[in-house]
C-alpha positions, -999 to +999 in steps of 0.1 A: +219+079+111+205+113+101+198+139+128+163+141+133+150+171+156+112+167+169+104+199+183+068+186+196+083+165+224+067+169+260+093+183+286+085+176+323+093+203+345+121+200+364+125+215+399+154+239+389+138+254+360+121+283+382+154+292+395+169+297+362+143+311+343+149+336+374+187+349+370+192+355+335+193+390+339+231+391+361+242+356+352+269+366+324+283+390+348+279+367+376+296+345+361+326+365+352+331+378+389+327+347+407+354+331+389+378+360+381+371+360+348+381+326+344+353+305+331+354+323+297+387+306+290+374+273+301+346+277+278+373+284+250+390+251+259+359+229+256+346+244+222+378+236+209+373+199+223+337+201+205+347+212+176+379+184+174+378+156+151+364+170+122+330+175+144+299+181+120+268+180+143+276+194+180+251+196+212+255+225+238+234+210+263+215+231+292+234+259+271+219+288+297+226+320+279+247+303+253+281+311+260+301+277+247+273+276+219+287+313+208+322+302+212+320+268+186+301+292+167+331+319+165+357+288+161+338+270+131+328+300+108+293+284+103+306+252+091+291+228+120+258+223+129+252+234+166+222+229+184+220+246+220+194+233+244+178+243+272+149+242+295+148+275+306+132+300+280+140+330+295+179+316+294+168+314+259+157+347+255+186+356+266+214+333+242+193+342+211+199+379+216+235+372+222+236+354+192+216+377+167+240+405+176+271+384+164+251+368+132+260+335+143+229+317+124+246+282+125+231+279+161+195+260+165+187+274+200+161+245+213+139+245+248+140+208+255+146+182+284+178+164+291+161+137+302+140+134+264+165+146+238+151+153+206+174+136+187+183+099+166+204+075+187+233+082+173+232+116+155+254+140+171+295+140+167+301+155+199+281+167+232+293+198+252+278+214+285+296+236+305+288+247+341+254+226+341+267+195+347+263+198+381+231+205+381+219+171+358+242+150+384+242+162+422+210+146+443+196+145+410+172+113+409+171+119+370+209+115+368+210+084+353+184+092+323+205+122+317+235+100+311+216+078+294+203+101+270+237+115+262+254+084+253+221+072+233+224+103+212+263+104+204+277+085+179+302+053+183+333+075+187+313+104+197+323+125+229+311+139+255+330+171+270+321+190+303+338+216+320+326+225+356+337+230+388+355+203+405+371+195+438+412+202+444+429+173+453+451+193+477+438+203+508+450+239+511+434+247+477+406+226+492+402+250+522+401+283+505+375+267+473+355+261+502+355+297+521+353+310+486+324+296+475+308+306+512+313+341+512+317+352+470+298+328+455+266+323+484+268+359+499+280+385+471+264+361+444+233+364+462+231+401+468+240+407+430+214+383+418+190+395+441+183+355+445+201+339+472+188+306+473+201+302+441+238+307+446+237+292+485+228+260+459+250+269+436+278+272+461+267+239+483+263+221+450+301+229+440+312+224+474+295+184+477+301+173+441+317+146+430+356+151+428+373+135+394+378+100+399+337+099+411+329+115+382+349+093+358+338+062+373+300+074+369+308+082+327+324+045+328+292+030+345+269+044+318+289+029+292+318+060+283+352+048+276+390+066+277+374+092+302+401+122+304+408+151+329+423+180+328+420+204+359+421+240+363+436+270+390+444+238+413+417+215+407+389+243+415+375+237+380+384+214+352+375+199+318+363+162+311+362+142+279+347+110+275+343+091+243+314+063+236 
C-alpha cells in the first residue's frame, strides 16, 4: 500500500508540547552533557537498525530537533524516504535548520500527532524514535493509541526501533543512574535550560520507567513479535527492536 501523507489532519494538544516547544534552544547541548556524549552514538546504532533491510520508507517519530532523522539521512545518501515528525514546531524550527545546513532534502519534516499518524496502514518499512519514547509511554493515558498507531502504520515485517533510557539490571549501576539523574540531569539540566520542571520530569520519568522485560511485554501486548534488546554503559540506556 502506497504511502499516503495528509497534512490537514487535526492534532490535539498534548500536555508536554509547552514544555518542548520551550527548550529547543540548549537541548542538543543538553543532550550531549547529560549523557557524556553518549547518546550521539546510540543514535548511530538505531539509524543503522532503520535503515537495515533494504528500508525504503522510514519514520523518525517525535524526532525533536532531528538528530536520528539527520543520521539515516547521512547513512542513506538520499536514497530512502524519511519522514520526521513532531508535535513541537519550535523543535521543528530547530531540525529544519539543522538539516538545510547539511543539504539533506530527503527528510519530510512533519508537525503531527502520534496518536493520528498521517499515514496508510501499512506504508512505512521501519519506525524509529529515539529518546521520546518515554514520553509517549510513562503515565501516559494515550499510550496505547500510540502503540497502536505504530504497528497500524508499519508494514507486515516492518520494525519498530527505539533507543532510550532504560533501567540497569544491577543494583550498583542502579544506585548511581539514580543519583545521576538527581543531581546532573534535574539540577545542572535545569540551570542550563533555564527550565527545571522539565528535566526534574525528565529525570523522574527515566528514573520510574519501565525496565526491559516491561517494555518488551508491552510491544508483545499490542501485537509486536521477536522483540530484541540490546543495553548500553550497564543497562543505563539501550536499543529495542520489535518487528510486526
Amino acid at each position: 500500500m502506497p504511502l499516503i501523507p495528509d497534512h490537514t489532519k487535526s492534532k490535539n494538544y498534548r500536555p508536554l508540547e509547552l514544555m518542548f516547544n520551550q527548550i529547543p534552544g540548549r537541548y542538543d547541548l543538553l543532550n550531549r552533557i547529560i549523557t557524556l556524549g553518549q547518546d550521539e552514538g546510540w543514535r548511530k546504532h538505531a539509524a543503522r537498525a532503520c535503515l537495515a533491510e533494504k528500508s525504503e520508507c522510514i519514520l523518525d517519530l517525535c524526532t525533536g530537533t532531528g538528530d536520528l532523522a539527520l543520521q539515516m539521512a547521512k547513512r542513506s545518501n538520499g536514497s530512502v524516504r524519511i519522514h520526521a515528525l513532531d508535535y513541537s514546531e519550535p523543535m521543528l524550527a530547530a531540525a529544519r535548520y539543522k538539516a538545510g545546513k547539511k543539504h539533506y532534502d530527503c527528510i519530510e519534516f512533519i508537525r503531527g500527532d502520534a496518536a493520528d499518524l498521517p499515514y496508510a496502514s501499512g506504508s512505512l518499512d521501519s519506525v524509529g524514535i529515539a529518546f521520546a519514547f518515554r514520553n509517549l509511554t510513562y503515565k501516559n493515558p494515550d499510550r496505547d493509541k500510540f502503540l497502536a498507531e505504530i504497528f497500524r502504520v508499519l508494514k507486515y515485517g516492518g520494525r519498530f526501533i527505539i533507543v532510550e533510557s532504560s533501567r540497569p539490571s544491577n543494583r550498583f549501576y542502579k544506585t548511581i543512574f539514580d543519583i545521576y539523574l538527581e543531581l546532573v540531569v534535574a539540577k545542572f539540566g535545569g540551570i542550563i535550560s533555564r527550565h527545571r520542571s522539565a528535566y526534574r520530569y525528565l529525570a523522574a520519568s527515566a528514573k520510574n520507567f519501565y525496565n526491559p522485560p516491561e517494555v518488551s511485554d508491552m510491544l508483545i501486548k499490542t501485537g509486536f513479535s521477536e522483540v530484541r534488546y540490546k543495553p548500553f554503559m550497564g543497562g543505563v540506556a539501550g536499543i529495542t527492536i520489535a518487528r510486526k
